[in-house]
N, C-alpha and C positions, 0 to 999 in steps of 0.2 A: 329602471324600475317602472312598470307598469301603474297606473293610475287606481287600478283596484287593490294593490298590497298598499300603495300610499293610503290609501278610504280606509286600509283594516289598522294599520299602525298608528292613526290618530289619536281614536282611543284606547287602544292599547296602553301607548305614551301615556295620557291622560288619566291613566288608572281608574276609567269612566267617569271622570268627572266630566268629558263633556255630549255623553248619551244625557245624563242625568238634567244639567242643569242648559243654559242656553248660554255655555261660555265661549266664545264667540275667538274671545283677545287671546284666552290661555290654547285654547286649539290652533293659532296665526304659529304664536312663539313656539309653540314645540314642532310644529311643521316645519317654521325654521332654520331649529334648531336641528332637528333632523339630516334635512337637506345641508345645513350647513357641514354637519359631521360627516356626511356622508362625501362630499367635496374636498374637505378635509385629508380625507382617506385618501380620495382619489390621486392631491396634487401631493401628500407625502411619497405616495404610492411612482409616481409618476416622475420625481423630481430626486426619491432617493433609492429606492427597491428596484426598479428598471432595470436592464441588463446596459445599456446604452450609459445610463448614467455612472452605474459600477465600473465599468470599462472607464470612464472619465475621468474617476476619481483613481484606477489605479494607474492608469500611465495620464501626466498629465503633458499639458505641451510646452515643448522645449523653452528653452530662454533666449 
């Protein structure tokens, strides 16, 4: 994600609350939180939806 859609999703997220006022703490945590969902995605993404990983789970290794 490029640095200019992060600058437009802040307040977005914030529901303008922080154009308005000078909230500083509430604009850290929802950047965050953000990024944190967005990571999220990625290692669900990554560790169960993969083709690599499907393949794993349907032949597994011998005993």
């Amino acid at each position: 994600m490029d640095l200019l859609a992060l600058t437009l999703l802040v307040p977005v997220a914030l529901d303008g609350e922080s154009v308005s006022t000078n909230n500083t703490a509430v604009a850290v945590v929802s950047v965050i939180s953000i990024v944190g969902g967005y990571l999220l995605l990625a290692a669900l993404w990554h560790f169960v939806f993969r083709e690599k990983a499907r393949d794993k789970r349907k032949n597994p290794p011998p005993d």
